[in-house]
Structure formats: C-alpha cells, structure tokens
C-alpha positions in Angstrom: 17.4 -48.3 -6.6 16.5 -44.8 -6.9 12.0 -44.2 -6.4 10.4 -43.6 -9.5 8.9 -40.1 -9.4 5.4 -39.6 -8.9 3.1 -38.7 -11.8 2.4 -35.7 -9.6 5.8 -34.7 -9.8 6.3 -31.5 -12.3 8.8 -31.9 -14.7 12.5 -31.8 -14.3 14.1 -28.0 -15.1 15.5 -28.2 -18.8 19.2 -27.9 -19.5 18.3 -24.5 -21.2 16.8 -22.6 -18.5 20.0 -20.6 -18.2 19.4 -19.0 -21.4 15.8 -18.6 -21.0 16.4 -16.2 -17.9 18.9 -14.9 -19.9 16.3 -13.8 -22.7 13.6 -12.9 -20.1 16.4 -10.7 -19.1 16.9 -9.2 -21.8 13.7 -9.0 -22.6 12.8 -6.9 -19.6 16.0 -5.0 -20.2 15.4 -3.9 -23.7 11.5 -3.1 -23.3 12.5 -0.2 -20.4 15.7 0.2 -22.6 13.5 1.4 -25.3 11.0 3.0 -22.4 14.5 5.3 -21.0 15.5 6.4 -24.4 12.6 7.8 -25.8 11.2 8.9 -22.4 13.4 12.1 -21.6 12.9 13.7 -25.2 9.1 12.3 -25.9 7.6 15.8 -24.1 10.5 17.8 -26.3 9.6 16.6 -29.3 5.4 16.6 -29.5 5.3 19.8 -27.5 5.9 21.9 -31.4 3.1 20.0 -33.1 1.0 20.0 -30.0 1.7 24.3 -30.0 1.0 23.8 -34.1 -2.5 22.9 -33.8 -3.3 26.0 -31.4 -3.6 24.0 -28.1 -3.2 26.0 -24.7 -0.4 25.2 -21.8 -2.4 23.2 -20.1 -4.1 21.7 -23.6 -0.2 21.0 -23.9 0.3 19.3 -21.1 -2.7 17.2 -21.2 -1.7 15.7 -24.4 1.4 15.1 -23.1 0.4 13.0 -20.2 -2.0 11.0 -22.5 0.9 10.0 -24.1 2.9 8.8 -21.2 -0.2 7.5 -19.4 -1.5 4.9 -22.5 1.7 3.2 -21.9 0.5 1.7 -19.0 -2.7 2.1 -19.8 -2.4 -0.9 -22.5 -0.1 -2.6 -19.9 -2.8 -3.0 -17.4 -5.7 -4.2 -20.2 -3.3 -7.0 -22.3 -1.1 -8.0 -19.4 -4.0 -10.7 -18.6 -3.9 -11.8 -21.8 -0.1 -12.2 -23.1 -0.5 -14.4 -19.5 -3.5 -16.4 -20.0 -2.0 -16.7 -23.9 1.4 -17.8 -22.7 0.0 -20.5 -20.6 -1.7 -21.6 -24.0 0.5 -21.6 -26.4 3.8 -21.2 -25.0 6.0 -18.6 -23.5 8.3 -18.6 -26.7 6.3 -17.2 -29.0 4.2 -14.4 -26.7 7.8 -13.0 -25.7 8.9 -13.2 -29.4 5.7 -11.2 -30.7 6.7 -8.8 -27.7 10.1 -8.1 -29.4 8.7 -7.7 -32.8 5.8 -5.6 -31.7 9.1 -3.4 -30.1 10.9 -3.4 -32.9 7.8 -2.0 -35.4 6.2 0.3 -32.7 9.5 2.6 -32.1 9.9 2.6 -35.6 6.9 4.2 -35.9 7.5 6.7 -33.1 11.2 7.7 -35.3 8.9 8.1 -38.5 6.9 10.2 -36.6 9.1 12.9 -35.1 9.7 13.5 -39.0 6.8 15.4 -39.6 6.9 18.7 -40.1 4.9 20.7 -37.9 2.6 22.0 -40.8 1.4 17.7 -40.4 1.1 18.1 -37.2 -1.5 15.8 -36.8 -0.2 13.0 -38.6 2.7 13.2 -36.6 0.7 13.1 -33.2 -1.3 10.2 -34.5 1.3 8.4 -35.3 2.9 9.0 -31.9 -0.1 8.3 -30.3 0.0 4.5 -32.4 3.4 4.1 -31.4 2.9 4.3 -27.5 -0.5 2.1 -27.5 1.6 -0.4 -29.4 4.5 -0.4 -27.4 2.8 -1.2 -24.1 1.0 -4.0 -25.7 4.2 -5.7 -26.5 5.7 -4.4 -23.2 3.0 -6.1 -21.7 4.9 -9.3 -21.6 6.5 -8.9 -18.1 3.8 -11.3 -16.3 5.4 -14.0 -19.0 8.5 -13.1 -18.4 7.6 -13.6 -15.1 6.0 -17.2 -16.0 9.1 -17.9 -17.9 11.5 -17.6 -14.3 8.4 -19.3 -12.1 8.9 -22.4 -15.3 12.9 -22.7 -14.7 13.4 -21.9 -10.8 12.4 -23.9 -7.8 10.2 -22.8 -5.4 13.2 -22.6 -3.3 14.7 -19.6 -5.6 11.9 -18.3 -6.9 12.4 -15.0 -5.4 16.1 -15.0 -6.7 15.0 -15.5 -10.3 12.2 -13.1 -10.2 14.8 -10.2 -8.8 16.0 -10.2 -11.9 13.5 -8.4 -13.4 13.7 -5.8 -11.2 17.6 -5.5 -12.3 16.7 -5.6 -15.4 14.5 -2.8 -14.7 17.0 -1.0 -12.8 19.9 -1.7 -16.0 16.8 -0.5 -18.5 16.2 2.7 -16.9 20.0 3.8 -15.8 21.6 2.7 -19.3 18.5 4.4 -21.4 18.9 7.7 -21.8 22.6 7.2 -21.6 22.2 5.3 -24.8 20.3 7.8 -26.2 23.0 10.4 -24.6 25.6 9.5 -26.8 24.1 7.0 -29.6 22.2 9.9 -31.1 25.4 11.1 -32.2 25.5 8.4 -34.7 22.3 9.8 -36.1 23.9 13.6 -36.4 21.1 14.2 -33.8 18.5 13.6 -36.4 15.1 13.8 -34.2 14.4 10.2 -35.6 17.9 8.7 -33.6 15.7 8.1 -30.5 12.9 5.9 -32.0 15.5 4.3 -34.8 18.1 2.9 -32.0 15.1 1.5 -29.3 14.0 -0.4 -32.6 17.7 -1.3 -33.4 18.3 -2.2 -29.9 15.2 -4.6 -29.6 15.8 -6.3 -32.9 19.0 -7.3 -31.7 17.0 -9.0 -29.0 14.6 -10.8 -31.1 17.3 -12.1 -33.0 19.1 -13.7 -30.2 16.0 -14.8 -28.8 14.8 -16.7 -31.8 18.2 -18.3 -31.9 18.5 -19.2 -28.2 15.0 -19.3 -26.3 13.8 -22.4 -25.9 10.5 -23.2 -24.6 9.8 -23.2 -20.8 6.4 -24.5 -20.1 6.0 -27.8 -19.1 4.6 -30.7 -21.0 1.1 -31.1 -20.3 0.1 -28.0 -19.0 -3.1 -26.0 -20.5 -3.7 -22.7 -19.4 -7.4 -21.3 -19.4 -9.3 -20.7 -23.0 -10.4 -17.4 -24.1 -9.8 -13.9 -23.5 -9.5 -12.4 -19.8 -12.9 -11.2 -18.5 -13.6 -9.8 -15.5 -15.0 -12.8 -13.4 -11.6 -14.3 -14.2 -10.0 -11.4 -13.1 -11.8 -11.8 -9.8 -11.7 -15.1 -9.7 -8.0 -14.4 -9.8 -7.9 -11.6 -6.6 -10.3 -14.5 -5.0 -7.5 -17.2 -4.8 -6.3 -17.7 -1.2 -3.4 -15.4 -0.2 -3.0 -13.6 -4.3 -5.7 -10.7 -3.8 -3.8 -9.3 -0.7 -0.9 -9.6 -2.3 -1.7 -7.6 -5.6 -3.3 -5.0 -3.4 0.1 -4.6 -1.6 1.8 -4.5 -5.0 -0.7 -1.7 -6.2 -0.5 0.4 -3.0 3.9 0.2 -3.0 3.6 0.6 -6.8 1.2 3.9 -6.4 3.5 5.2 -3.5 6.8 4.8 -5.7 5.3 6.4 -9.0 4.6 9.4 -6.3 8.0 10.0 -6.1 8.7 9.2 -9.8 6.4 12.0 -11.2 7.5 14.6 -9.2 11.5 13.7 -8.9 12.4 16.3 -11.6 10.2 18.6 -10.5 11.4 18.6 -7.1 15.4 18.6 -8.1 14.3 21.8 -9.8 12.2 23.4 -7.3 14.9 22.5 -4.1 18.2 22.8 -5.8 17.7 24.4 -9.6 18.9 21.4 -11.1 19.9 21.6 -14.9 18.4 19.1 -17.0 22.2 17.5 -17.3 21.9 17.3 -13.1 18.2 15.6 -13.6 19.5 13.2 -15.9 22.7 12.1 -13.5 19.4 12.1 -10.5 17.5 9.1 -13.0 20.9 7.8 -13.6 21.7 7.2 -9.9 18.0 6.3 -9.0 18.3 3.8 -11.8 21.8 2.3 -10.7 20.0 2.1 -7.0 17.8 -0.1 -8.4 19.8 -2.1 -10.0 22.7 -2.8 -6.8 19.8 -3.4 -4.7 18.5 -6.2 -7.0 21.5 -7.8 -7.1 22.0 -7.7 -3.2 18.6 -9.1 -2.9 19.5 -12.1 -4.3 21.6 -14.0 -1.8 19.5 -12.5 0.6 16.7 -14.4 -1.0 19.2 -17.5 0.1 18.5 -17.1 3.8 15.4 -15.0 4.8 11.5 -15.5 4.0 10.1 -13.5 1.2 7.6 -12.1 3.6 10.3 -11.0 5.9 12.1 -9.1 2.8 8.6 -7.8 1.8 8.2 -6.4 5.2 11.7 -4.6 5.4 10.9 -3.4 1.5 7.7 -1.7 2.7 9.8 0.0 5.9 12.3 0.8 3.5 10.0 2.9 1.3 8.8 4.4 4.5 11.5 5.7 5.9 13.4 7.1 2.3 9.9 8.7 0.9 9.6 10.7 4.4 13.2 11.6 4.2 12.4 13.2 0.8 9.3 15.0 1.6 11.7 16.2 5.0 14.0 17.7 2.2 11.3 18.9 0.4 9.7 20.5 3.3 13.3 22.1 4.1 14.0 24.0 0.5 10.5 25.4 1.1 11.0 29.2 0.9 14.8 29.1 0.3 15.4 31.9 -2.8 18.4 29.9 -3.7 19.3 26.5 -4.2 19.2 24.6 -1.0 22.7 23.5 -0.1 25.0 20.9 -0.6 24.2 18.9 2.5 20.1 19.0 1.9 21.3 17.9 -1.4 23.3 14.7 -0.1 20.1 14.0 2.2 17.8 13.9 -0.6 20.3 11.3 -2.3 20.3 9.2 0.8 16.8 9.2 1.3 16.3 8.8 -2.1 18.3 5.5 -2.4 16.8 4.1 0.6 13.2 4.3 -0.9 14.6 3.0 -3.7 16.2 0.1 -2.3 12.9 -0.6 -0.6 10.9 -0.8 -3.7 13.6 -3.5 -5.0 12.5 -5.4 -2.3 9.1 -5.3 -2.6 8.8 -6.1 -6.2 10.6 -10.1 -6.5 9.0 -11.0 -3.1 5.0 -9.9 -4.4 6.1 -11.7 -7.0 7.7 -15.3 -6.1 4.4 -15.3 -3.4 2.1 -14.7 -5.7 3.7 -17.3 -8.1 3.5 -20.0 -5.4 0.5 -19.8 -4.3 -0.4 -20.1 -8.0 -1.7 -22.9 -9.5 1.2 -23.8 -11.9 -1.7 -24.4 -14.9 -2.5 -20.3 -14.2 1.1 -19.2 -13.9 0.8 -16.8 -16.9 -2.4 -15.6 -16.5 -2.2 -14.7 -12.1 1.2 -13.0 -13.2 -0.3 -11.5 -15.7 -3.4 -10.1 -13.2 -0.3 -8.6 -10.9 1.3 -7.0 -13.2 -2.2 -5.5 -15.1 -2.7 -4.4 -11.3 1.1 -3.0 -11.0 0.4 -1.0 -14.7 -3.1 0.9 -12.8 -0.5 2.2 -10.2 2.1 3.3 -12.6 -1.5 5.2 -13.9 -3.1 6.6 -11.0 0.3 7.3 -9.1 1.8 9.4 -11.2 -1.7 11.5 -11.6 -1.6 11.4 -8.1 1.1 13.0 -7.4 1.1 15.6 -10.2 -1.4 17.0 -9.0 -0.4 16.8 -5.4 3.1 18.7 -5.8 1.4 21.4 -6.9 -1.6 21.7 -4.3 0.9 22.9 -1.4 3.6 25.4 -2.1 6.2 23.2 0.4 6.0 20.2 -2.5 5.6 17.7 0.6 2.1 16.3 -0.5 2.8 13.7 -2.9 5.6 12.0 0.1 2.9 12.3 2.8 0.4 10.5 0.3 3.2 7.5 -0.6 4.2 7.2 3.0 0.8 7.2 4.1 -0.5 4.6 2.0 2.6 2.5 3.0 2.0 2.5 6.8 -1.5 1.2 6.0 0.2 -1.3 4.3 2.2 -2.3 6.6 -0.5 -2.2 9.1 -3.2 -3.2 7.8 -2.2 -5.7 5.0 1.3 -7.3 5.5 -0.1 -9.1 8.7 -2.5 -10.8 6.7 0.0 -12.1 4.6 2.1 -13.7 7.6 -1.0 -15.1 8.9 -1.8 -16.9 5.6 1.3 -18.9 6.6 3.0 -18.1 3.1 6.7 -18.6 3.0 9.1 -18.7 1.0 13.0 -18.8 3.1 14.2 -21.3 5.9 
C-alpha cells in the first residue's frame, strides 16, 4: 500500500500546468511583442512634437530617453507588488489585468501619434501615459515567473523559467518585423504601431481568460500590504537571494551596455542603414531565442550554478570581442570591412548566448531558495532589481560611447563589471551550497 503523503508535502502539479506555461509564454511574448513594435519608431514619431514646442537637440533627446527610461522605471517600482499581490490573490487574475492594462495602454500610445503637431502637448502627454501604463502591466514577469516556480519541480525549474527568456528572445526578433509588414494593413497610418500591439495583446487576453487556470497552491497566503522597503530588504536579507539579485543587476547593467549603443556602433563601424540595424536586432533577437531553447536540455544535466558561471564567461568574452571591433573601426574613413563585420556578429552572439544563460539560472535559484509562501513577491524583488539595470545601464553607456572617440568605453565598463562578478560574487554562490543539477 502506497505512504500517504505528508501534510508537509505541497500539492500535486495540476493537469493544466501545460497551458499555464503556455499563457505565461505568451504573456511574456506579447508584452516585448508590443515593447519591439513600438520601440523602433517611438523616437520617429515624438521627435516633431518634441521640435513643435521649441525644445533644443539635446532638450530632444532628453525627452526621448524619459520616454524609454519610465518603462522600466515603473517595472522596477510595481514589480514587488504584482508579486506580493499574486501570492494574494492569485496568479490568474494579476496576469489578466497585465493583458488588459496592454491592451488600453497601446491604445493610447496609437491615439496619441494622431495629434497634430499644433497639440503637441497633448500628444506628448498622452505618450507619456501610455509608457508609464505599459510598464505597470508589463510588470508582471516576476508572476510569470511565480506561475512556472507553481507548475515545475524543483528538479526543472530552470527548464521552465528559460522560457521566459525565449519568450523574450521570440518578443524582440518578431516585433518590429510585425510592425515591418503589419503596418501595411493600416496604409502606414502612424496609429498602425500602437493599434496592432493592442490588437496583438487582446488576442492574448482572450485566450488566457479561456485557458489559464489558476497555479497557486491551496493554502498558500502571500504577505499583506503594499511592498515597503524593509520588505524589500528583508527580501536581499534571505540566505543566498541578495547575492543573487546583485549578480542579476550587475549582468543585466553590463548587457543593456551593449543594448544602448548597438545601433550606434553598427553606424559608427560599418555605416549601417537603418534596414542593416534592424536585420542586427533581428539576429540579436533570434540569438536569444536558439540559445534559450539549447539551455533547456542542458538544464537536464548540469547545476544551475555551473550554467550561471559559463553565462557570466560567456558575456565576457563576446562584450570584449565587440569593444575589440569597436576599437578596430576606430579611425577608419570607410566602413570597416566585411570580416570586422562577421567578428562583431560572432562576438555579438556569444555575449548574447551568455546572457540566456544567466537569466533562467538567477532565476530557478532564487525561486528555490524562496519560501514558496513569498514566491511572487522574491521574484518580484529580482525582477524590480533587473528593471534598475535596464535603467542605469543603458544611461551608462550612452554616455560612455560618447566619452572616447574609439566607442570602446561602454564594453570595458560591461566586461569589467562581469569579471567582478565572476570574481567576487559567483564564488559565494557555490559556497552557499545552492544547486540545482545532478
């Protein structure tokens, strides 16, 4: 006769965890979806009402990054509290309010790019609205994260939580090639862009409202009230988490290094047209995507600290390759040539392929050495963490490509920060003991 389980024991998987990784796929998916297709024409299309209310260049440019920058801005303040909020009342219906809050907020952004520029500050405004609102409801990726720590075993934890980062990698590659050729169903109407990411996420509502189930487990009651900053701490304080969000932070700063300044550089080195910068994002976002999915059975036989650690040397050696190409097109009156150009690819991939690493193997750690009450809310700390370096990194490095005429500054800062985490921080996580292969 079989042993009765323990009342310790948690509760059995459901049936219809399938399709609830399914919808936190999708979910993931369609939030950078949305993210890729309004992305490479956002600066486009405020710069004429920015020029209509008399602001300078650089006035210009400010305004611009303030709109790129309260994305993540609102993903590092309410990612604590969709967590703490899932582990409340249910993962269900925070990822559902996600989806709606996607589906009004990129409306808004298409009403807005209908302004003429004599309204100019309507239009801005309601730009401005748009963004804040769609980081809060893209602010759901910790409990999307909860949702695959709810329906996978410790055992494959880190296979279910790479696919976010495929998602990620799908989101960002398919984007603006949606955008590409969907606007043409709009006759290039500058409201296409905002109209098909709201289009796109209803679609994903409306499957998820049919399919999702709930994931959290019977019995479990997340922390009251809103996040506060002792909770926050008490959070970084927990044995083994606070090293590991710092090591999130730091890769997460080094990679938005190379983010900010890719198009810039593809310019500078090889005089890439916008059409060659958008097959660059393409590639980079079809990296990500492969390398996710190869992750996964490696996730079968090695320790997530041991694919952590080759993440990290990854990054390493693919950020110095770049800044080694961008050191080389230094001072060259032409493009740089074809095989600089299939370097910076390589190197290019390699850092990306590291940074797929990295990001399901913070996770699945973090999420078990998580008290499974907190799952939500210690998620939601990493990625409110992960949403400062998407902040401060791409600042970072802005302002680092231009400080040195060779464009090499902003990889020497990323592979920098690296080494000392390799060196200074990954150590500490093998010595905590955590593991999560054979």
């Amino acid at each position: 006769m079989p042993a009765s389980p323990t009342p310790d024991a948690p509760a059995p998987v459901p049936a219809a965890s399938r399709a609830a990784l399914l919808i936190v796929f999708l979910t993931v998916f369609i939030d950078l979806l949305g993210f890729g297709i309004v992305l490479p024409v956002m600066p486009r299309q405020a710069e004429p009402y920015l020029a209509a209310l008399g602001l300078s260049p650089l006035g210009i440019g400010a305004m611009i990054g303030v709109l790129f920058s309260v994305f993540s801005l609102m993903q590092f303040v309410f990612s604590p509290l969709w967590g703490r909020l899932s582990d409340r009342v249910g993962r269900r219906p925070m990822l559902l309010l996600s989806l709606l809050g996607s589906v009004v907020f990129y409306a808004v952004y298409g009403y807005a790019v209908t302004f003429p520029p004599e309204r100019a500050a309507w239009a801005l405004g309601l730009m401005l609205l748009s963004r804040i609102g769609a980081g809060i409801a893209g602010a759901s990726v910790g409990t999307a994260a909860a949702v695959i720590a709810d329906c996978t075993t410790p055992e494959n934890r880190a296979r279910g939580m790479a696919l976010i980062g495929i998602a990620f990698g799908a989101g960002f590659t398919l984007g603006p090639l949606i955008a590409y050729f969907g606007l043409a169903l709009f006759r290039q109407q500058p409201w296409g862009v905002g109209a098909l990411a709201s289009l796109l996420s209803l679609v994903a509502l409306l499957i998820a409202v049919s399919v999702f189930r709930e994931t959290r487990r019977p019995g479990v009651h997340g922390s009251r009230g809103f996040p506060t900053v002792s909770g926050t701490a008490a959070v970084l304080g927990m044995p083994r988490v606070g090293v590991l969000v710092l090591v999130y932070f730091l890769s997460i700063f080094a990679f938005a290094n190379f983010e900010a300044t890719l198009a810039r550089l593809t310019e500078s080195a090889f005089q890439m047209t916008n059409d060659g910068n958008f097959l660059v994002f393409a590639f980079i976002g079809s990296t990500l995507m492969v390398a996710g999915g190869l992750y996964r059975p490696l996730a079968r036989r090695l320790a997530e600290t041991r694919l952590l650690a080759a993440g990290v040397a990854l990054m390493i050696v693919g950020l110095a390759g770049v800044g080694g190409v961008a050191w080389a097109a230094h001072g060259s009156t032409a493009a740089a040539g074809w095989p600089l150009e299939r370097l910076f690819y390589a190197a290019a991939a390699v850092a990306v392929a590291g940074f797929a690493f990295v990001n399901p193997s913070v996770s699945a750690l973090i999420s078990k050495s998580a008290d499974p009450d907190r799952q939500g809310e210690v998620l939601g700390v990493n990625q409110s963490f992960a949403s400062l370096g998407r902040i401060l990194g791409p600042f970072a490095g802005s302002m680092l490509f231009a400080a040195h005429p060779t464009h090499t500054l902003p990889f020497a800062a990323a592979v920098t920060v690296l080494v000392l985490v390799a060196t200074l921080l990954l150590p500490r996580v093998r010595s905590a003991g955590v593991s999560g292969g054979p």
